[in-house]
C-alpha angles and dihedrals in degrees: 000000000000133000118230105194115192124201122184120258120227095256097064097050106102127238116233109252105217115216133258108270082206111051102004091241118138108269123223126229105248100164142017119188150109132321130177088264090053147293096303109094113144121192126197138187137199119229098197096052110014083242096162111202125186120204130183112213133207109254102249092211103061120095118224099248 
């Protein structure tokens, strides 16, 4: 009988939701997109107080030289 083995793809690992600096409730992923540092700016908002919070992110991709 065969083995199937299954590893995670990058897409379904989930991104860690910061919380809010305002009212300390989990924040949601609204935008990912570009900033002047790269292409990893991450925006979150928070639904209990409306609290919006921008983070750049290091590119996972790119090796350390």
């Amino acid at each position: 009988m065969s083995e199937v083995y299954a590893r995670p793809e990058p897409t379904l690992i989930p991104i860690p939701r910061p919380l809010c600096p305002a009212c300390q409730s989990r924040m949601m992923l609204i935008h990912v997109g570009a900033s002047c540092d790269g292409p990893n700016l991450r925006i979150f908002e928070c639904a209990k107080c409306g609290n919006v919070h921008k983070i750049s992110m290091d590119d996972p991709m790119r090796s350390a030289k």
